[in-house]
C-alpha positions as CSV (number, residue, x, y, z in Angstrom):
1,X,-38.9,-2.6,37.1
2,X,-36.0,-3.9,39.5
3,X,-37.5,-4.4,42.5
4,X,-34.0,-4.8,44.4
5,X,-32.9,-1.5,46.5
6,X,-30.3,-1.0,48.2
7,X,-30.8,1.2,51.9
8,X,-29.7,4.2,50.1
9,X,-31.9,4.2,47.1
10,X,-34.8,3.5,49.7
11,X,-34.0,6.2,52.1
12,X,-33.6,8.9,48.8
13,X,-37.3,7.2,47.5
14,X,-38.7,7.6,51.3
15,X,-37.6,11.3,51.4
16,X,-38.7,11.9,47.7
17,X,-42.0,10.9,48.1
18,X,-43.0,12.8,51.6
19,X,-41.5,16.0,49.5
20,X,-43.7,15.4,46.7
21,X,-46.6,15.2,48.5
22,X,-46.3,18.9,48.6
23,X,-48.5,21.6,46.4
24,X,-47.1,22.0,43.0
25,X,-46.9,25.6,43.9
26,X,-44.4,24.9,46.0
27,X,-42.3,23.1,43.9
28,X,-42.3,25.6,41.7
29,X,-40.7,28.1,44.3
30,X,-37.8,25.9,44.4
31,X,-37.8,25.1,40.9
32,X,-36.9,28.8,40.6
33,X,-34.0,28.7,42.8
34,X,-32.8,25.2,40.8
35,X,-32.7,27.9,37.8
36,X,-30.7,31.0,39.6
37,X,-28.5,27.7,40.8
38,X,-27.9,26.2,37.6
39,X,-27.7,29.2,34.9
40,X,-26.3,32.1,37.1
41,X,-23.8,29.9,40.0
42,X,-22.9,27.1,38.1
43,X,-23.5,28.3,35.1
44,X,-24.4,24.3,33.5
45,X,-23.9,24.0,29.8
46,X,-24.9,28.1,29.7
47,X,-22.5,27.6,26.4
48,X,-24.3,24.9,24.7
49,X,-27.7,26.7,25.4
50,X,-26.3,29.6,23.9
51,X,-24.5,28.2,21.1
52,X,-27.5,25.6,20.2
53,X,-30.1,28.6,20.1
54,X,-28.2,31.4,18.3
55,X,-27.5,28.8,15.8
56,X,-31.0,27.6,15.2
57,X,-32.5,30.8,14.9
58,X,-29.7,32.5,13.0
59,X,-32.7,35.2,11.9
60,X,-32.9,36.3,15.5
61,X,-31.0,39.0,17.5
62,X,-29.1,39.3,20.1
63,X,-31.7,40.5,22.8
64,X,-34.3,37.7,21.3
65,X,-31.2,34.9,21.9
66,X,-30.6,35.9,25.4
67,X,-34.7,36.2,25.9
68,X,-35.4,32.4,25.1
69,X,-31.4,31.3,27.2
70,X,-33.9,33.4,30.0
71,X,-37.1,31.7,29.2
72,X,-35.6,28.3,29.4
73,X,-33.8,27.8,32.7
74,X,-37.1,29.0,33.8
75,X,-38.4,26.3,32.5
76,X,-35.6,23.9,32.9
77,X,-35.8,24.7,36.5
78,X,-39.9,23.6,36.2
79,X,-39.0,20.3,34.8
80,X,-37.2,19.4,38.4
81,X,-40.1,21.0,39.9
82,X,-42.6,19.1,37.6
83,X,-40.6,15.9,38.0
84,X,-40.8,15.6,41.7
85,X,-44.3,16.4,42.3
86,X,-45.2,13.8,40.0
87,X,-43.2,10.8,41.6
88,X,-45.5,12.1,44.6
89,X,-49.1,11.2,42.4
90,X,-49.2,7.2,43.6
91,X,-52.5,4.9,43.9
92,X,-55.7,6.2,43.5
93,X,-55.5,9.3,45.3
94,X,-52.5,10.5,43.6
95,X,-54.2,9.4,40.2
96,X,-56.8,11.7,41.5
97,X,-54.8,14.2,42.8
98,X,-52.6,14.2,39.2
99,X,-56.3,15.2,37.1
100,X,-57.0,17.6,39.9
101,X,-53.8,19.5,39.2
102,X,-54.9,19.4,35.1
103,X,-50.8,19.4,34.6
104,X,-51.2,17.7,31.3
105,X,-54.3,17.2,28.7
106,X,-54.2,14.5,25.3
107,X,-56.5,17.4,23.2
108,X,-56.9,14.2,20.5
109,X,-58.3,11.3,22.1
110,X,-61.3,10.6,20.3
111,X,-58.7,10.7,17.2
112,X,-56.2,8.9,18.7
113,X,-58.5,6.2,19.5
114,X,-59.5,5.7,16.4
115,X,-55.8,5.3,15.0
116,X,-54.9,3.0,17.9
117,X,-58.4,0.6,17.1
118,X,-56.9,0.1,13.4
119,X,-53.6,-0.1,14.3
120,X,-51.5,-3.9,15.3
121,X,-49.2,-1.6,17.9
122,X,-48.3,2.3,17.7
123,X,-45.3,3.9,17.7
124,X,-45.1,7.4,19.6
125,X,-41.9,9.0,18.9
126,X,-41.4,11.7,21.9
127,X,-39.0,13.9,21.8
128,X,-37.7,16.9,24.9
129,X,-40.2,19.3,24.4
130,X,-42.4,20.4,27.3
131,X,-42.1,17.9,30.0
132,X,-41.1,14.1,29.0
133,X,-40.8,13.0,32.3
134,X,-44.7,12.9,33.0
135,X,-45.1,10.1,30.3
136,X,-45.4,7.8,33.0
137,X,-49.2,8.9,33.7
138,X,-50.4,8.5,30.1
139,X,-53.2,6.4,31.0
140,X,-54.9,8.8,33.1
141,X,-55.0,12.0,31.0
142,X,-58.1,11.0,29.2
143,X,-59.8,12.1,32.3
144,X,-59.3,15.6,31.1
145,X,-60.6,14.8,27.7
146,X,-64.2,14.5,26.5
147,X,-63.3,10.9,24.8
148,X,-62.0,8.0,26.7
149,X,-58.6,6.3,25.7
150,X,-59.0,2.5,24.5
151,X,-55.8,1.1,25.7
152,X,-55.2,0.3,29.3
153,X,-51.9,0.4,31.0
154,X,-50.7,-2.8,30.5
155,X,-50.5,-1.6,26.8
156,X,-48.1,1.2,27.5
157,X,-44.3,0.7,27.0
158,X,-42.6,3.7,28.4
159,X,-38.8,3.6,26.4
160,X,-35.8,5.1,29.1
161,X,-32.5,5.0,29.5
162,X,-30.6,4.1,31.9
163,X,-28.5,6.8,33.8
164,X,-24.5,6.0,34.5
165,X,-25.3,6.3,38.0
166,X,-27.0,3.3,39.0
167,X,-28.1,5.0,42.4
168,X,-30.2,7.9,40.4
169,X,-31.5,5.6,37.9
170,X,-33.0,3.6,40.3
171,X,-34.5,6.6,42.2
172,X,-35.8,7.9,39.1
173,X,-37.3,4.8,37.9
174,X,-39.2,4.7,41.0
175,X,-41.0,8.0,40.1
176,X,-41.3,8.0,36.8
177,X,-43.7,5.7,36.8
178,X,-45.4,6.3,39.9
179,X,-49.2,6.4,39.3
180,X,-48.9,3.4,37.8
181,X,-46.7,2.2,40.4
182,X,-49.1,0.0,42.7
183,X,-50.4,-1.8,39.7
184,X,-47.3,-3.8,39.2
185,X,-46.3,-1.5,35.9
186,X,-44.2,-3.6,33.7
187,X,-44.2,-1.5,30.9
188,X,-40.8,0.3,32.0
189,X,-38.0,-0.8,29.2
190,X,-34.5,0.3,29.2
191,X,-33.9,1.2,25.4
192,X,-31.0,-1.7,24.9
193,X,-33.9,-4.5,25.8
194,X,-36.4,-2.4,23.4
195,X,-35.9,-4.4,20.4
196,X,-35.8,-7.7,22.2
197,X,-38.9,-6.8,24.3
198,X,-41.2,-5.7,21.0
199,X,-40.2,-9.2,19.3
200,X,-41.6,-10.9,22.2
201,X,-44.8,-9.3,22.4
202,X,-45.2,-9.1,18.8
203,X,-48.3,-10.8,19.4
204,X,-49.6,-8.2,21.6
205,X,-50.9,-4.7,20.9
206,X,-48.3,-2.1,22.5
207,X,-48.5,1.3,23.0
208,X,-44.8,2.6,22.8
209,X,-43.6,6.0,23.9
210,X,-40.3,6.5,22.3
211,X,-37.8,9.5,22.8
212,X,-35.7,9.9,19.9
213,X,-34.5,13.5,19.2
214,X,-31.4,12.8,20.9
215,X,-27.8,12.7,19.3
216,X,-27.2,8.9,17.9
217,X,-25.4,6.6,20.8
218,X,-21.8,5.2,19.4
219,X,-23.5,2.0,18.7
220,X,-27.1,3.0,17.8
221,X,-27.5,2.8,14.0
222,X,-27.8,7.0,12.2
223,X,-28.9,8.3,9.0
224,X,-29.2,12.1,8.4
225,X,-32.6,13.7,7.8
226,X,-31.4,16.5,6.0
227,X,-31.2,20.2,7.8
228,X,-33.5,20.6,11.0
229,X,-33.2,24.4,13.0
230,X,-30.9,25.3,9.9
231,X,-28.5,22.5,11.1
232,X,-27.2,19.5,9.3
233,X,-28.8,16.8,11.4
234,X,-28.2,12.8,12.4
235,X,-31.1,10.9,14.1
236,X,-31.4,8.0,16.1
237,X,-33.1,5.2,13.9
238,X,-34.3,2.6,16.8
239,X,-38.3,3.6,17.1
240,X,-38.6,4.1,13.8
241,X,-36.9,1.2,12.6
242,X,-38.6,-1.2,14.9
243,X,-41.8,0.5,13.8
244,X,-41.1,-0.4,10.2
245,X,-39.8,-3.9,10.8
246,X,-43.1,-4.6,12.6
247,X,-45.5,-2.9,10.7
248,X,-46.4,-0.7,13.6
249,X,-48.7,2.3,13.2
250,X,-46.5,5.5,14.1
251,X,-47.2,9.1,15.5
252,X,-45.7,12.2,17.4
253,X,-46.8,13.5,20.2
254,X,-46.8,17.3,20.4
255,X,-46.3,19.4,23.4
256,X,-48.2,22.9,23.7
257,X,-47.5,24.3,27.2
258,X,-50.7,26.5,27.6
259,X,-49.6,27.8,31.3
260,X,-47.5,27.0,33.9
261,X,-48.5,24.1,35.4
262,X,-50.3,22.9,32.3
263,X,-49.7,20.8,28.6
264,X,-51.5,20.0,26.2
265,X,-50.4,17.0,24.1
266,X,-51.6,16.2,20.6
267,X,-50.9,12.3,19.3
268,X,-50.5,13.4,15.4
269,X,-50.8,10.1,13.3
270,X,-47.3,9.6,10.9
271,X,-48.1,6.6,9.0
272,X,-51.0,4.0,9.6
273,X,-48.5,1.0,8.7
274,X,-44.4,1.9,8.9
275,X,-43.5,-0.9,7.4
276,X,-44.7,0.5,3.7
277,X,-41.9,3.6,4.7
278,X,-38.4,3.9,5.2
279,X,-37.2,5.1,9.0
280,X,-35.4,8.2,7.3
281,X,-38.7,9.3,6.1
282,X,-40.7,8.5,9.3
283,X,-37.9,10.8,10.9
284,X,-37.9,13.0,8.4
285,X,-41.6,14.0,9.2
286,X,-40.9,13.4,13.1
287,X,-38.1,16.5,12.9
288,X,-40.4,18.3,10.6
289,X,-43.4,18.4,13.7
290,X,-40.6,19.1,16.1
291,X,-39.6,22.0,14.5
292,X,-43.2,23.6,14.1
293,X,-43.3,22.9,17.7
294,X,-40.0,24.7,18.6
295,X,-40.6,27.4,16.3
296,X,-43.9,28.2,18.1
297,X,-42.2,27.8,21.8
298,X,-38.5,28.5,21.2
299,X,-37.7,27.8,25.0
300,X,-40.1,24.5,25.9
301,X,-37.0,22.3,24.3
302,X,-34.3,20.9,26.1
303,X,-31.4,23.0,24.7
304,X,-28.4,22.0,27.0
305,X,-27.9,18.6,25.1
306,X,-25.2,18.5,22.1
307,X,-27.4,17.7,19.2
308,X,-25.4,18.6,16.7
309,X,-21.7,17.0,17.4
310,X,-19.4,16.7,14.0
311,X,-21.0,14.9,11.7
């Protein structure tokens, strides 16, 4: 992570982090004002959201469309909310203070441990349901689980990137990251160094976390996996295809928010060794998950992106 700051970024971190040291409860309160703010003043990307939902659940009516638009600048609104307390859980009391809250539980570990123990380096292919931006404290979730995970966070490589503004993707590297942050976390890659990074450490075992539902960059290589949400769809090849060029072991993580204020995440195991697969199939049965997922909790997706640009 750059450690270079400019005043600015410092002041905005400074500020940040005394807010965040503030209940979760509170956060929320705000968050709710973020979502009057955004969906009913300023009214950001209220067309995409509306467009992307009607057309992925073309079975439901009107009243059900404008129910899940409802239901997620709610949770949109959470996110933010979510977001900044987190960047507040640093050291060991806000490691403590992060499995006091319960905000997020890995239901699998025992499982997952397994899979990881056979496995050279895995592969988890994330995508924007429930709450992406608390990857960052991976390593302490096991807490909440009867098992114990058996990597440690040098392992993790958390995949981002990086925001136009330099000024906010600075700030938010700063907390995305943060209860890893005073144990000189290297694990931060922007997704243009990914490739180089993984050759590198090819040696190593890595646990990657990878989002990669997004619509292909201009210069990321694209394949189409066929129809996802009733939509002819392109995905982003970069996770799996570094997967199946280095044998990795792959799996997708699935989000299940069970309350507000709490997710459960399930690692689900794709493929043992990629690089006896194709990254169209391993994306093939990445959208297939993701689809279960969104079916079951139509508004826990982030619906104000275009996924589905002319193809």
């Amino acid at each position: 992570m750059d450690k270079k700051r400019s005043f600015g970024v410092r002041a905005m971190e400074s500020f940040l982090r005394l807010h965040a040291r503030l209940p979760l409860g509170y956060h929320y309160a705000w968050g709710r004002f973020i979502t009057w703010l955004v969906r009913d003043v300023f009214r950001y990307r209220t067309d995409v959201v509306l467009t992307n939902v009607a057309r992925s659940f073309p079975d439901k009516d009107y009243d059900a469309i404008k129910d899940i638009y409802r239901q997620f600048y709610v949770h949109f609104g959470e996110l933010f909310a979510e977001a900044v307390w987190f960047s507040g859980c640093r050291g060991e009391k806000g490691r403590k203070r992060l499995i006091r809250q319960n905000i997020c539980q890995i239901d699998n570990i025992d499982e997952f441990n397994a899979f990881y123990d056979r496995s050279s380096s895995v592969m988890l292919l994330n995508s924007h349901a429930g709450n992406w931006e608390l990857m960052g404290g991976v390593g302490q979730y096991d807490n909440l689980a009867p098992g114990k995970r058996s990597w440690t966070d040098k392992e993790v490589v958390v995949l981002y990137r990086a925001l136009s503004s330099k000024f906010w993707d600075q700030v938010m590297a700063d907390g995305r990251c943060a209860p890893v942050s005073d144990r000189d976390f290297e694990g931060y890659v922007e997704g243009s160094a990914i490739l180089r990074y993984a050759i590198s450490h090819r040696k190593e075992k890595k646990l990657y976390i990878f989002n990669t539902d997004q619509y292909p960059y201009w210069q990321a290589g694209r394949f189409s996996v066929g129809e996802f949400l009733h939509q002819d769809t392109l995905a982003m090849g970069g996770g799996a295809s570094i997967a199946c060029k280095m044998g990795m072991s792959v799996a997708y993580i699935r989000w299940y928010r069970a309350e507000r204020g709490h997710y459960r995440m399930t690692f689900v195991p794709l493929v043992e060794n990629a690089a006896e697969t194709t990254p169209e199939e391993l994306m093939k049965l990445y959208y297939k998950h993701l689809e279960e997922d969104i079916q079951a909790q139509p508004w826990n997706y982030l619906w104000t992106h275009k996924r589905w640009r002319k193809q």
